[in-house]
Structure formats: structure tokens, C-alpha cells
FILO-238201 format. One line per field, with one value per residue: residue number from 1; residue in one letter; x, y negated, z of N, C-alpha, C in turn. Coordinates in nm, 3 decimals. Example, Ala and Ser with C-alpha at 12.3 -4.5 7.8 and 13.67 -1.06 7.14 Angstrom:
FILO-238201
num: 1;2
residu: A;S
n.x: 1.319;1.285
n.y: 0.569;0.225
n.z: 0.780;0.708
ca.x: 1.230;1.367
ca.y: 0.450;0.106
ca.z: 0.780;0.714
c.x: 1.320;1.290
c.y: 0.330;-0.003
c.z: 0.780;0.787
***
This chain:
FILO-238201
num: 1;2;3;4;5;6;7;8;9;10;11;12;13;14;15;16;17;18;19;20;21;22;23;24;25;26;27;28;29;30;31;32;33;34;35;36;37;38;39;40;41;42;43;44;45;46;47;48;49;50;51;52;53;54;55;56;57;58;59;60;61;62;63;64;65;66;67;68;69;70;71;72;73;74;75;76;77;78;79;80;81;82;83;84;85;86;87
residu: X;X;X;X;X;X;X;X;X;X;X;X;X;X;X;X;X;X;X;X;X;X;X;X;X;X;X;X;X;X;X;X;X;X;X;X;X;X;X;X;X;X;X;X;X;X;X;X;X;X;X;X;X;X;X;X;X;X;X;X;X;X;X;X;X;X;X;X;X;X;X;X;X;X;X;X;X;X;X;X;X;X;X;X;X;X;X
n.x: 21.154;21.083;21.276;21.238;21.389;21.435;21.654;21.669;21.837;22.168;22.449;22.807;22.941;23.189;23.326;23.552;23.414;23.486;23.285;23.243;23.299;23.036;22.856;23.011;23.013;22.804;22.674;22.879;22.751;22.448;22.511;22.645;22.527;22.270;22.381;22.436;22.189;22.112;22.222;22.204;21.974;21.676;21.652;21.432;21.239;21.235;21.061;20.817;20.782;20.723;20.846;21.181;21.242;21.497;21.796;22.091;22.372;22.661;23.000;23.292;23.588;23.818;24.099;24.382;24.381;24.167;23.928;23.648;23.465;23.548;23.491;23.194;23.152;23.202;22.983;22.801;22.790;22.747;22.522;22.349;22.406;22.245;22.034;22.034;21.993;22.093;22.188
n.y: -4.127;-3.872;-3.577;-3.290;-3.044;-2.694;-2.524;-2.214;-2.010;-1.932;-1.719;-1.618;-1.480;-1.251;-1.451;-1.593;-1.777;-1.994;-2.014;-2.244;-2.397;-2.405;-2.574;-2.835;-2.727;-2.702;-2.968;-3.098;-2.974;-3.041;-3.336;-3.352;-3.210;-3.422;-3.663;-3.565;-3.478;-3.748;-3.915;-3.740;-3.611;-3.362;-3.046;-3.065;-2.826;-2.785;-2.998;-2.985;-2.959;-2.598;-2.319;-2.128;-1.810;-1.702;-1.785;-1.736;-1.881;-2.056;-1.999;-2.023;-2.175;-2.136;-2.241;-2.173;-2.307;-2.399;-2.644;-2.701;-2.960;-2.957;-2.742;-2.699;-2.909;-2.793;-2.557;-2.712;-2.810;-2.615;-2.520;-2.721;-2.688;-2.495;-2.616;-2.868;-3.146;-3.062;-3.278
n.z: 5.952;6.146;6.248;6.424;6.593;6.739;6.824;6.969;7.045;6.957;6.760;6.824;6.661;6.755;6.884;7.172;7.386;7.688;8.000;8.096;7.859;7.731;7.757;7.596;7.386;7.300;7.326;7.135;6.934;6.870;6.854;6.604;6.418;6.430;6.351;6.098;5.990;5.993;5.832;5.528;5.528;5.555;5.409;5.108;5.111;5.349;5.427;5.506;5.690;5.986;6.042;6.094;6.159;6.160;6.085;5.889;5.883;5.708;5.695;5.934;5.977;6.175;6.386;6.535;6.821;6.825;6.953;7.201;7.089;6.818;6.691;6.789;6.579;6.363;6.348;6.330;6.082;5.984;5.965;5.880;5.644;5.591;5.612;5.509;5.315;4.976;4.836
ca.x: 21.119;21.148;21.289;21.205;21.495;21.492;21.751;21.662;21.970;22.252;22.501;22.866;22.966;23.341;23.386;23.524;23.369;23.473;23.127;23.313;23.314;22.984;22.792;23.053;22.993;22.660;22.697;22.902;22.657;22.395;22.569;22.721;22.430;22.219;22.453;22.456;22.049;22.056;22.301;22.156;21.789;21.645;21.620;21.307;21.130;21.142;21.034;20.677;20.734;20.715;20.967;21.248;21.259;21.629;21.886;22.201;22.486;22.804;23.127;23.347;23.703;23.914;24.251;24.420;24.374;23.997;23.868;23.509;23.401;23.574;23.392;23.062;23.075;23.186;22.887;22.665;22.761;22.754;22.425;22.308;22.481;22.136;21.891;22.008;21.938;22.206;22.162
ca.y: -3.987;-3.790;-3.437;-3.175;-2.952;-2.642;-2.366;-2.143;-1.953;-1.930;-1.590;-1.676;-1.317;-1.297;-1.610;-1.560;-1.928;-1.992;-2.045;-2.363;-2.482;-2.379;-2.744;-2.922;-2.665;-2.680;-3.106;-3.139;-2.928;-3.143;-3.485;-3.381;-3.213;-3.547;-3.703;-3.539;-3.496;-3.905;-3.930;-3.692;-3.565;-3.277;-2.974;-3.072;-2.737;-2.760;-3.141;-3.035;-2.859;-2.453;-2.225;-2.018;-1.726;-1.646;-1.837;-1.771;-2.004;-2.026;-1.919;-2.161;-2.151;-2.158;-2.275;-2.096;-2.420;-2.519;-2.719;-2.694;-3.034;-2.919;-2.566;-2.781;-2.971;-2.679;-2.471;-2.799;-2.821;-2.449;-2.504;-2.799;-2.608;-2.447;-2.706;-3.024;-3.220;-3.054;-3.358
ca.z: 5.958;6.239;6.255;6.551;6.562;6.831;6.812;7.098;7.061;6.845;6.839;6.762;6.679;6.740;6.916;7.307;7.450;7.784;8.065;8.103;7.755;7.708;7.765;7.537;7.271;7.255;7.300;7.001;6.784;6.849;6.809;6.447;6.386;6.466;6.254;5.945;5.931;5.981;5.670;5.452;5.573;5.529;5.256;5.080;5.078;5.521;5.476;5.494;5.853;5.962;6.158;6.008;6.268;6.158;5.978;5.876;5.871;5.649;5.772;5.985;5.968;6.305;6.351;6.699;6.898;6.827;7.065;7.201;7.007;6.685;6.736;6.775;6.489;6.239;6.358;6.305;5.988;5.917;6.022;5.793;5.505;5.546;5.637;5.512;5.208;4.933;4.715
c.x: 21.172;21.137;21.288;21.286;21.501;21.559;21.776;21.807;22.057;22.419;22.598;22.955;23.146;23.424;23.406;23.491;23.418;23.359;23.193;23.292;23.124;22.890;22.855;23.043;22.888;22.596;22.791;22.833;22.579;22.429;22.615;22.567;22.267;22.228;22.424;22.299;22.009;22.101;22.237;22.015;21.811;21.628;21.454;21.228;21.118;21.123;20.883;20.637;20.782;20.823;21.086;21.298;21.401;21.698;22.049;22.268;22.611;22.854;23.180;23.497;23.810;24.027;24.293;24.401;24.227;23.949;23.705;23.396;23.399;23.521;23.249;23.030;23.082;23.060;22.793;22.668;22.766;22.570;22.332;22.310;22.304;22.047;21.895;21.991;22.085;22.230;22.290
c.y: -3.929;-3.608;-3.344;-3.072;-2.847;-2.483;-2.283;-2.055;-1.896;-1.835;-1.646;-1.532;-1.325;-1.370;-1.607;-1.702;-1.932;-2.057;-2.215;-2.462;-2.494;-2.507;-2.812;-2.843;-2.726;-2.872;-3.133;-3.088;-3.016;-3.272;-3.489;-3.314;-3.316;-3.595;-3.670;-3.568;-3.605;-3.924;-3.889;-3.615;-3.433;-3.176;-3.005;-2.946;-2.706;-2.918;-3.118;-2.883;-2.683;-2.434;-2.106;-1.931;-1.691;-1.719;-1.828;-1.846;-1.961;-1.996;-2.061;-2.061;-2.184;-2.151;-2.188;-2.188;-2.525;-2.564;-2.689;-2.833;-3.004;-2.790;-2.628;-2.846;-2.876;-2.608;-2.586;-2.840;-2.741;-2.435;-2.569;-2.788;-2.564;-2.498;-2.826;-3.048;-3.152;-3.190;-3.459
c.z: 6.088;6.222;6.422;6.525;6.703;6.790;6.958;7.087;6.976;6.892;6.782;6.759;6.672;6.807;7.081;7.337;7.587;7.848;8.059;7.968;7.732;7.616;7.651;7.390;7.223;7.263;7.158;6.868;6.767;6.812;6.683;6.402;6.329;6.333;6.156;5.925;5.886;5.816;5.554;5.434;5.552;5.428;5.202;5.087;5.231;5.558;5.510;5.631;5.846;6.047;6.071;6.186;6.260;6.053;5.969;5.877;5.799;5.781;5.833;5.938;6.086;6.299;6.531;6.808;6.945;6.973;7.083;7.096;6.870;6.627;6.705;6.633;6.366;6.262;6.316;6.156;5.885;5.920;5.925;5.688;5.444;5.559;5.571;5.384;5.106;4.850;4.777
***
């Protein structure tokens, strides 16, 4: 199966990022992101395609020290919370 995944832009309300981190942010979403879809697929009711113009995401939980990868993969799987297969 292949999945087509584009997230034109994603707001992290709260969150100061440095321009610097930016790239490794937005590299560890995708790569856990990746990940999890391979593991567990998709929610069956967006297996049969379409566009969600707006999606929420759970909450993350930040420790004072997060790192830009560890930042990445909580949002990717704040993210999957809402797309991926709950099963």
C-alpha cells in the first residue's frame, strides 16, 4: 500500500522553534511519522483517499530540554493519533 501524505503547514501554537532547528524538526516528523504509518497503516475511514483541510492533533507534552528530534517525533505521533490505524 502506498500512502501520499502532504502537510502543507503545521502551526505549533506556543512553541518558540529556533530558524535553525527548523529542518531537523520538520525531519524527525516525517521519519517517525513514516514509521508509525509502516507499523500500523492507516485509519480505515481515510483508506479510501480525500483531503482533510484541517486537523487537529493531540496535545504533546514537553520536558524543558526537548530536543528538535524529540519535538519531531511527539508531533508525528500527535499527528497519527489522528490518522493512523487505532486498532
Amino acid at each position: 500500500m502506498n500512502i501520499e501524505l502532504h502537510i502543507e503547514r503545521l502551526i505549533l501554537d506556543g512553541l518558540a522553534i529556533e530558524p535553525r532547528q527548523h529542518a531537523h524538526v520538520q525531519a524527525a516528523v516525517e521519519a517517525e511519522l513514516t514509521r508509525l504509518l509502516a507499523v500500523d497503516g492507516l485509519s480505515s475511514r481515510l483508506l479510501s483517499g480525500g483531503t482533510m483541510p484541517h486537523l487537529p492533533a493531540t496535545s504533546i507534552q514537553l520536558s524543558g530540554q526537548a530536543n528538535p528530534i524529540d519535538l519531531g517525533q511527539q508531533i508525528a505521533g500527535a499527528v497519527h493519533g489522528r490518522i493512523g490505524n487505532p486498532e
